[in-house]
C-alpha positions as CSV (number, residue, x, y, z in Angstrom):
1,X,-19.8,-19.4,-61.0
2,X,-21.5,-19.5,-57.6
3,X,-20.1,-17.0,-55.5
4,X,-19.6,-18.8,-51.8
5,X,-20.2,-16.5,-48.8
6,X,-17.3,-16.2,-46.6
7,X,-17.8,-18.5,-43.1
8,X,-16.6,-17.1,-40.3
9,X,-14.4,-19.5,-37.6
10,X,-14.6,-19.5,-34.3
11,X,-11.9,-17.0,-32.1
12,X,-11.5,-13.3,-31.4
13,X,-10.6,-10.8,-33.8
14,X,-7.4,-10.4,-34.2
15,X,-4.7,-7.2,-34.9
16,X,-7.0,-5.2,-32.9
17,X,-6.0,-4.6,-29.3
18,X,-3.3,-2.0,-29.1
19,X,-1.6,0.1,-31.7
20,X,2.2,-0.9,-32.6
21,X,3.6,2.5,-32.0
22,X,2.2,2.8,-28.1
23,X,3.7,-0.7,-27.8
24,X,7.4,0.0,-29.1
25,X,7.0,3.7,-26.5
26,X,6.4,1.6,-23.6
27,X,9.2,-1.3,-24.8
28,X,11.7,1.7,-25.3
29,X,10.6,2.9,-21.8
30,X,11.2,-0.7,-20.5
31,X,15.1,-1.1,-22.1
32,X,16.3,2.1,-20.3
33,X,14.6,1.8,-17.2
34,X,16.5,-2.0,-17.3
35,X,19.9,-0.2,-19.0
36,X,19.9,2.0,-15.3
37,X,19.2,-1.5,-13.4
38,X,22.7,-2.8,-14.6
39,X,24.9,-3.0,-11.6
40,X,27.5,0.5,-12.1
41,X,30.7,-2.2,-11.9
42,X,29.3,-4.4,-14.7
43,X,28.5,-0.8,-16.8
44,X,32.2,0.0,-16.1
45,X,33.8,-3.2,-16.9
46,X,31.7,-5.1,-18.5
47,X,31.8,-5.5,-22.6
48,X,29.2,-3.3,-23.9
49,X,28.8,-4.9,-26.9
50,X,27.9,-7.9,-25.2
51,X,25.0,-6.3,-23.3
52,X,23.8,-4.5,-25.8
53,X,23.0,-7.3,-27.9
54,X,21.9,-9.4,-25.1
55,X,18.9,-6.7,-23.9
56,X,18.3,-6.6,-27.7
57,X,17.6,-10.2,-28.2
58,X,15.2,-10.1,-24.8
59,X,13.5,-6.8,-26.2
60,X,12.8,-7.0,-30.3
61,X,9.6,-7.8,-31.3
62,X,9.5,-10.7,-33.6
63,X,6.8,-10.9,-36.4
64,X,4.9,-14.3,-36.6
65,X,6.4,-16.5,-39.6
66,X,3.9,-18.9,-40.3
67,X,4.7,-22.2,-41.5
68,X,2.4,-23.2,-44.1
69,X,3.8,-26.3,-45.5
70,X,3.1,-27.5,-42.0
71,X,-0.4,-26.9,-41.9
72,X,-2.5,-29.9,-40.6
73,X,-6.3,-30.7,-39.8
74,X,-7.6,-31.8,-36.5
75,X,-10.2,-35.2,-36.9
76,X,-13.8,-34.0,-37.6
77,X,-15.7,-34.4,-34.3
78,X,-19.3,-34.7,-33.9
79,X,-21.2,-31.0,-32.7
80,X,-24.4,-29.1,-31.9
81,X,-24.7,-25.9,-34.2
82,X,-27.3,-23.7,-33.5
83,X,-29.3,-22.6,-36.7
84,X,-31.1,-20.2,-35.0
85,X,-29.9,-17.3,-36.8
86,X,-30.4,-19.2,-40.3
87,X,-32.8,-17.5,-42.6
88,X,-33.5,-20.6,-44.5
89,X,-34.8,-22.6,-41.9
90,X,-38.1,-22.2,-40.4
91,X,-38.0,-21.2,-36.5
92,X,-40.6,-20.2,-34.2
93,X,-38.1,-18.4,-31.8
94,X,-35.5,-17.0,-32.9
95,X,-34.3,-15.4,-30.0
96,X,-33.3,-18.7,-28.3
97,X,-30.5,-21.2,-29.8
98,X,-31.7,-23.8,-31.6
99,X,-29.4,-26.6,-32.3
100,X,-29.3,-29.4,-34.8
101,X,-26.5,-32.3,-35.0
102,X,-23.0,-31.0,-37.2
103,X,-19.5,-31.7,-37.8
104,X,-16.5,-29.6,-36.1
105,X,-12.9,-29.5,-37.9
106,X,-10.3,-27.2,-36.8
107,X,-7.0,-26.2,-39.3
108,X,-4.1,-25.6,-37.6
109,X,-1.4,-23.7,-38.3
110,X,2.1,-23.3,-36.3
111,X,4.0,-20.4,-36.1
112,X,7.4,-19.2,-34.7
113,X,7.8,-15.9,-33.4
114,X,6.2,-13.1,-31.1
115,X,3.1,-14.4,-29.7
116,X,1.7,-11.1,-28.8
117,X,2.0,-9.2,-32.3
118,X,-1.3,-10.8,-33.3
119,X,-2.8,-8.4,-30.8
120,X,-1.2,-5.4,-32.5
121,X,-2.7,-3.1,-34.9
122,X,-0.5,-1.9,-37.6
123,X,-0.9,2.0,-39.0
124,X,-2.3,-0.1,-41.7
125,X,-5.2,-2.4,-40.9
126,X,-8.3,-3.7,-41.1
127,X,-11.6,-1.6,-41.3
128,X,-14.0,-3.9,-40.0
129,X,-13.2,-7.2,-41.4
130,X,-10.1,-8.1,-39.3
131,X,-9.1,-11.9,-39.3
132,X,-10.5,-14.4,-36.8
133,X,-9.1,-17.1,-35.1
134,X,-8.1,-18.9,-31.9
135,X,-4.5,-17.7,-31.1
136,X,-2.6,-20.7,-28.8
137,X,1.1,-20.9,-28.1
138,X,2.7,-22.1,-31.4
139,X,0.0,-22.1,-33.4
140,X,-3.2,-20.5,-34.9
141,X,-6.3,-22.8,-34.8
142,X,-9.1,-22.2,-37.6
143,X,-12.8,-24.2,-36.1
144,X,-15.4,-24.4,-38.3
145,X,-18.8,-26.2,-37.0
146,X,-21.6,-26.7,-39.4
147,X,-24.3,-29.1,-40.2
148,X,-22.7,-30.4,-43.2
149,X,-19.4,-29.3,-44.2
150,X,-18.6,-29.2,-47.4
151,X,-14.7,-29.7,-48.4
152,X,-13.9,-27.1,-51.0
153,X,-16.0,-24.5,-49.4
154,X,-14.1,-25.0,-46.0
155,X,-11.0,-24.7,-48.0
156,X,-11.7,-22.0,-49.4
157,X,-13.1,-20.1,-46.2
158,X,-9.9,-21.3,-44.8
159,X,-7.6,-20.1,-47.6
160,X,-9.3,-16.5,-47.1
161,X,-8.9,-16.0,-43.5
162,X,-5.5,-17.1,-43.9
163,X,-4.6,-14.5,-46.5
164,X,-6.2,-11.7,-44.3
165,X,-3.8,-13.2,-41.6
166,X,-0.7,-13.0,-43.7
167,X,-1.4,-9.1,-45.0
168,X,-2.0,-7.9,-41.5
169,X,1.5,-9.7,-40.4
170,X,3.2,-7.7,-43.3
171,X,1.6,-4.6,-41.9
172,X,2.8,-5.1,-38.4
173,X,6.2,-6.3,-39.8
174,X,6.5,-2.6,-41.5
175,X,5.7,-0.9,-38.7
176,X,8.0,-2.9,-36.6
177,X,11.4,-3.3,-39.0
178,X,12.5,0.2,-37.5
179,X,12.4,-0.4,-34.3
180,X,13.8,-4.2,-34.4
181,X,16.9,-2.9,-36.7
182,X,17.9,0.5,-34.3
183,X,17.2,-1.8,-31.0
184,X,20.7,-2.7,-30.6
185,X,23.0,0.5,-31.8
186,X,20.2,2.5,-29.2
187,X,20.9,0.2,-26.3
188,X,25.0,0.5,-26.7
189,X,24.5,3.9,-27.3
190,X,22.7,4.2,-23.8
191,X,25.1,2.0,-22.0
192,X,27.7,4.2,-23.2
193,X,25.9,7.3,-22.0
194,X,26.0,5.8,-18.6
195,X,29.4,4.7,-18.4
196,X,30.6,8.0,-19.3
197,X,27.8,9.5,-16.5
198,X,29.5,7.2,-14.0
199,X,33.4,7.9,-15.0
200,X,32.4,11.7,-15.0
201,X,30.5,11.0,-11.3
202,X,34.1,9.6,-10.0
203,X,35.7,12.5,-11.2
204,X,33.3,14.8,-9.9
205,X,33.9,13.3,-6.7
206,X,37.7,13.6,-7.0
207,X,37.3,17.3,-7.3
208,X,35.1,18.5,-4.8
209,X,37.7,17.9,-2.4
210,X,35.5,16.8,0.9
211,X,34.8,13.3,2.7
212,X,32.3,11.6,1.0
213,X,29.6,9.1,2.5
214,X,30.1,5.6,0.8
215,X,27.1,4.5,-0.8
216,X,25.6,1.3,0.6
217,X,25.3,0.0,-3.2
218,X,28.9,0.7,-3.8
219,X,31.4,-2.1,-5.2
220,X,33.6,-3.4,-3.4
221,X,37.0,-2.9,-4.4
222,X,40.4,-3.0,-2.7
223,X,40.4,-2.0,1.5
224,X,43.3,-2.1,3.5
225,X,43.3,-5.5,6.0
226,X,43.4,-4.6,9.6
227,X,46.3,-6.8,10.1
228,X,48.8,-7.3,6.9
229,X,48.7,-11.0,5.7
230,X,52.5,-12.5,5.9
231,X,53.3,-14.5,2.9
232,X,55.1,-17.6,3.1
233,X,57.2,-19.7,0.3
234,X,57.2,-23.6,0.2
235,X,60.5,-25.5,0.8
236,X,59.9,-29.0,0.3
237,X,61.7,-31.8,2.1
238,X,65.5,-31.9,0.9
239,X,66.3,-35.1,-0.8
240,X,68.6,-37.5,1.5
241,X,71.5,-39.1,0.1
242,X,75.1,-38.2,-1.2
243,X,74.2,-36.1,-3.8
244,X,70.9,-34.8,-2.5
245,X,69.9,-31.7,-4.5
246,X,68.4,-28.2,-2.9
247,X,64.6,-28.0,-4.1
248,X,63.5,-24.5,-5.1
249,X,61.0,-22.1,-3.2
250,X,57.5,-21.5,-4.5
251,X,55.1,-19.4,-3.8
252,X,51.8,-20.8,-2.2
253,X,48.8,-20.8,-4.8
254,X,47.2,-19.1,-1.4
255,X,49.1,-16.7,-1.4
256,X,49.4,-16.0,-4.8
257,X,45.4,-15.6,-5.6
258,X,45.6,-13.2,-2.8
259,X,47.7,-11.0,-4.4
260,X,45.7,-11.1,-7.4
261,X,42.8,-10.2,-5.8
262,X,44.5,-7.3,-4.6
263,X,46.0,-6.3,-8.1
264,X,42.5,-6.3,-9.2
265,X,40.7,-4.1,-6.3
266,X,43.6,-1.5,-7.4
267,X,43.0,-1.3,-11.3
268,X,38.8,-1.5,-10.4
269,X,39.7,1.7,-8.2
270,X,41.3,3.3,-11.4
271,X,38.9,2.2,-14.2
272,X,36.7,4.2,-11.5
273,X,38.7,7.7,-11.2
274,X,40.1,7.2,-14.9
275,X,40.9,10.9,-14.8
276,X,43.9,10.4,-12.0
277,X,45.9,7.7,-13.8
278,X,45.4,8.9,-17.7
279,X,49.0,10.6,-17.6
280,X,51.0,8.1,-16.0
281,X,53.2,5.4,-17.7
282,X,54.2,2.3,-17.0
283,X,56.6,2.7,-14.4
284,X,54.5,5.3,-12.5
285,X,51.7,2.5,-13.0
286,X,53.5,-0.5,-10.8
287,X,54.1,2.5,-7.8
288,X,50.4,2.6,-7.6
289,X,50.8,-1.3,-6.8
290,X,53.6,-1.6,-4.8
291,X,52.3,1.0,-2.2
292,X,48.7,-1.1,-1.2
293,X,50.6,-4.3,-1.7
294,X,53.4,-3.7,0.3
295,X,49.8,-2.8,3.0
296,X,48.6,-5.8,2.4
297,X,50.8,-8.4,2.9
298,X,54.5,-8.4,5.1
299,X,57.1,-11.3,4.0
300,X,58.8,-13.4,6.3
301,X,62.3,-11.3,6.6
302,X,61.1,-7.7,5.3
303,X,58.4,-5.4,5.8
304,X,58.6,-4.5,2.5
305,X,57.8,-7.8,0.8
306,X,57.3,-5.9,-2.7
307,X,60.0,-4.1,-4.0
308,X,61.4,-4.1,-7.8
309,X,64.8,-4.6,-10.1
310,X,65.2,-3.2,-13.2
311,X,62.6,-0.9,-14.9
312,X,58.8,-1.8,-14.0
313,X,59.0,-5.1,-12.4
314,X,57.3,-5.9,-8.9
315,X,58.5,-9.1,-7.3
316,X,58.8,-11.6,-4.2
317,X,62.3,-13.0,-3.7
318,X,63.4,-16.1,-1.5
319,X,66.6,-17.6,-0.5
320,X,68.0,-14.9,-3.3
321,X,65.2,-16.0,-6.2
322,X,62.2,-14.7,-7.5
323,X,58.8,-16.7,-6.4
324,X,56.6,-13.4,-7.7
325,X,56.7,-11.2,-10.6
326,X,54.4,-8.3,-12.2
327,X,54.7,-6.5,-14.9
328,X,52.7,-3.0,-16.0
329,X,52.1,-2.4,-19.4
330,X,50.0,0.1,-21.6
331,X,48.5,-1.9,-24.7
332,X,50.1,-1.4,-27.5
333,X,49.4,-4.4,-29.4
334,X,50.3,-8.1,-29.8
335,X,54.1,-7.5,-30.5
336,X,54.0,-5.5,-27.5
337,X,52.2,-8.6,-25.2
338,X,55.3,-10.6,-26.7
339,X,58.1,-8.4,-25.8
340,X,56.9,-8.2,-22.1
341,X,56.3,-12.0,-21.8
342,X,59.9,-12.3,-22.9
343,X,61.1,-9.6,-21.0
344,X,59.2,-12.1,-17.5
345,X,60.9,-15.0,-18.9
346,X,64.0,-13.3,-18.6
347,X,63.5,-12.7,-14.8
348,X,62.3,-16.1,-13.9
349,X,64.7,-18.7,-13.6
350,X,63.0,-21.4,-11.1
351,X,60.2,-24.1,-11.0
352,X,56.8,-23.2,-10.3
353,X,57.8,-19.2,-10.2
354,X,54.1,-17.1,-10.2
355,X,53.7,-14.4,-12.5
356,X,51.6,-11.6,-13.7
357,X,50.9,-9.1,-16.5
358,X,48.8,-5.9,-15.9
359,X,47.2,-4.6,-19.3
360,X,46.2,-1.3,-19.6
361,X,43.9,-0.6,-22.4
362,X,43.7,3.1,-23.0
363,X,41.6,4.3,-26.3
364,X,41.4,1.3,-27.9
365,X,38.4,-1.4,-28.9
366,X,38.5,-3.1,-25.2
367,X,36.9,-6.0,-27.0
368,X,39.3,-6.2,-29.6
369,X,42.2,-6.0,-27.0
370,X,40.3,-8.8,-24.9
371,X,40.3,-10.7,-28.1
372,X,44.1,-10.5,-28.9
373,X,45.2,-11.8,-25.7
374,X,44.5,-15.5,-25.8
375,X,46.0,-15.5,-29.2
376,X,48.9,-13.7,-28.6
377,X,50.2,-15.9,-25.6
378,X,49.5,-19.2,-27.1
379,X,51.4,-18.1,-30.0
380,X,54.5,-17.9,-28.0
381,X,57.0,-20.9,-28.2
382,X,57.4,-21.6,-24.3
383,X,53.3,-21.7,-24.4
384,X,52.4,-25.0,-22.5
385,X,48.6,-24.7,-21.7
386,X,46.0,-22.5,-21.0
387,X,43.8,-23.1,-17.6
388,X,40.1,-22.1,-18.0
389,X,39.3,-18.7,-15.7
390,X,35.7,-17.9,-15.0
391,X,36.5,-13.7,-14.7
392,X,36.1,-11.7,-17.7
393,X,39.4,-9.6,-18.3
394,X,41.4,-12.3,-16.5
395,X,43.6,-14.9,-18.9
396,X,46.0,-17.7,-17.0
397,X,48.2,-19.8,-18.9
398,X,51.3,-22.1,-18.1
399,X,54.8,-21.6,-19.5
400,X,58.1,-23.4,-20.1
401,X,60.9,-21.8,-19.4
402,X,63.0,-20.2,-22.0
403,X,65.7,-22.2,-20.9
404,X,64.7,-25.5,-19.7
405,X,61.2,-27.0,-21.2
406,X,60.9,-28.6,-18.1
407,X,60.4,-26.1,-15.7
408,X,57.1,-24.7,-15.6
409,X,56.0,-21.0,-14.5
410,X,52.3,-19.8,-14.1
411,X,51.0,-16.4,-15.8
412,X,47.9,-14.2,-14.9
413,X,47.3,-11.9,-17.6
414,X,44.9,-8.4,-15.9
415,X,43.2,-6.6,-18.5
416,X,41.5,-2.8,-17.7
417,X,40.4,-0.3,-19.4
418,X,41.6,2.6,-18.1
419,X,40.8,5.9,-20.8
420,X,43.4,8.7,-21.0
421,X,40.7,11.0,-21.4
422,X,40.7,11.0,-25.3
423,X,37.0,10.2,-26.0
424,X,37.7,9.2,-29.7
425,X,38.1,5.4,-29.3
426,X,40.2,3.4,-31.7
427,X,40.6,-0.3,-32.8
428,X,44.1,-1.9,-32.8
């Protein structure tokens, strides 16, 4: 059997530029310097779990699959080759090309994956007879030029080059597996680290007891309005006639995003200094509102537009009826969620009445809590639809009365997590 030489095709040498393990150093190095890039708010509110696999997906290093049963061959084209270097041809000067007429045919292969890890050398690798070939996008390209091209010998070259291809991709896939499978459960780990860095910053701050300078990169949370904003209900037009009916007082949609906003700025302030709020309950929670809200806005009759009835409600109250109510409660699952959404439909006894839930999430899977929510509320017999939010920990749906399907009340549903300080976190 004649032994056929091995033909080289055209390209670079490949799996030889830099060593896998400098490359994952420097991509580690590149995921925490972008883990400390993260805007501190979206650290402190955002879902963890989230980021983490989203800087995971942008850093692993995927290994080259190559799809062989997709393999195709260019058109032969006509070439010079030079047969300078050709001991079996007779040449005067060797030291100068000398070309004759040949054939050019290029095998292509496409690939999916890391581009780059073809430049990698594994801790396992060639010597000196690393694999050539041209490396483009989505595909390796194998040229060949000779005078006269034989088929089975350029399948074969083909067929070998290939194979060294394939071994050094198992090599590099080795090296790389641990980094690729860890990337993820390092990344939360760091975001974690720096949530707890910024939480124990806050607190830090709350202790040393002296003025501090705000930082110019600082969130922007709740601040008290130079002038309160007065908050207005709608009375619609009476009917006319003998038995005209009295229409009911609603709160402006205006008026009532403002007072969202503001609900929010106060629970961002706690999620920041976690460490003042951890032993209060409930009730202790809505005084925390009603002070800056009762700042923030004035009502029409009373400087003290906020003001509650019963255990931990906050509301607005017109012509004797309630256009506003807010509730504070410390998760404590779904049943919980329930109880409290009765406990507004209760209150609320008029069309287009605004309302609000404040959830506290203390210990507990956040994402799980966040999870739960939709669920829960759509669940509930007086559920009517839900209206799409763009503002993750934010849910709005639309209710029925318990007592008349046709009157319709809104819900906001705030969720925060606000620790109590026990750092051993649990799901619900």
């Amino acid at each position: 059997m004649t032994v056929i030489p091995h033909q080289r095709p055209e390209g670079v040498h490949l799996f030889k530029n830099t060593r896998i393990d400098t490359v994952i150093h420097h991509r580690s190095g590149l995921v925490s310097a972008d883990i400390e890039k993260i805007p501190p708010e979206e650290v402190l509110r955002g879902n963890l779990d989230d980021l983490a696999d989203d800087l995971a997906a942008r850093y692993q290093i995927r290994v080259p699959d190559l799809h062989e049963n997709e393999i195709t061959v260019s058109e032969p084209t006509e070439a010079k080759v030079d047969v300078s270097q050709d001991g079996r041809r007779i040449i005067r000067d060797r030291s100068q090309p000398f070309y004759i007429s040949g054939t050019s045919v290029t095998f292509i292969v496409p690939f999916t994956g890391s581009q780059e890890v073809f430049g990698y050398e594994a801790s396992t690798s060639y010597v000196g007879n690393a694999p050539i070939a041209t490396v483009k996008a989505s595909a390796l390209e194998f040229t060949y030029t000779l005078p006269s091209p034989d088929p089975e010998q350029l399948r074969q070259w083909f067929a070998q080059e290939l194979e060294l291809i394939k071994k050094a991709l198992g090599w590099a896939l080795e090296d790389l597996r641990p980094f690729n499978e860890s990337l993820a459960v390092s990344i939360l780990k760091q975001l974690s680290d720096r949530r707890d860095r910024l939480r124990q910053n806050a607190d830090l701050a709350a202790d040393l007891g002296y003025p501090l300078k705000r930082r110019d990169d600082a969130p922007t949370t709740y601040a008290v309005p130079a002038k309160r904003r007065r908050i207005t209900v709608r009375r619609p037009a009476p009917a006319t006639g003998i038995k005209a009916a009295k229409l009911d007082p609603a709160l402006l949609d205006d008026a009532y995003e403002d007072i969202i906003d503001v609900l929010k700025g106060v629970a961002q302030v706690m999620e920041y200094s976690p460490r003042a709020f951890r032993a209060m309950g409930e009730e202790d929670l809505r005084w925390v509102f009603l002070i800056p809200l009762n700042i923030a806005f004035e009502g029409e009759a009373s400087g003290e537009t906020f003001n509650y009835e019963g255990k931990t409600d906050m509301l607005i109250r017109a012509e004797g009826q309630n256009v506003f109510i807010a509730e504070c409660l410390i998760w404590n699952g779904p049943a919980y969620l329930t109880e409290k959404v009765d406990q507004l439909l209760g209150y609320t006894a008029w069309r287009d009445t605004k309302t609000t839930l404040i959830v506290f999430n203390r210990n507990k899977s956040f994402t799980q809590v966040l999870e739960k929510i939709a669920p829960t509320i759509e669940d509930h017999p007086n559920y009517l639809r839900s209206v799409p939010v763009d503002d993750e920990g934010v849910f709005r749906f639309v209710l029925s009365h318990r007592d008349d399907p046709d009157r319709e009340l809104f819900l906001t549903v705030l969720c925060f997590d606000v620790p109590s300080g026990d750092s051993q976190r649990r799901t619900e």
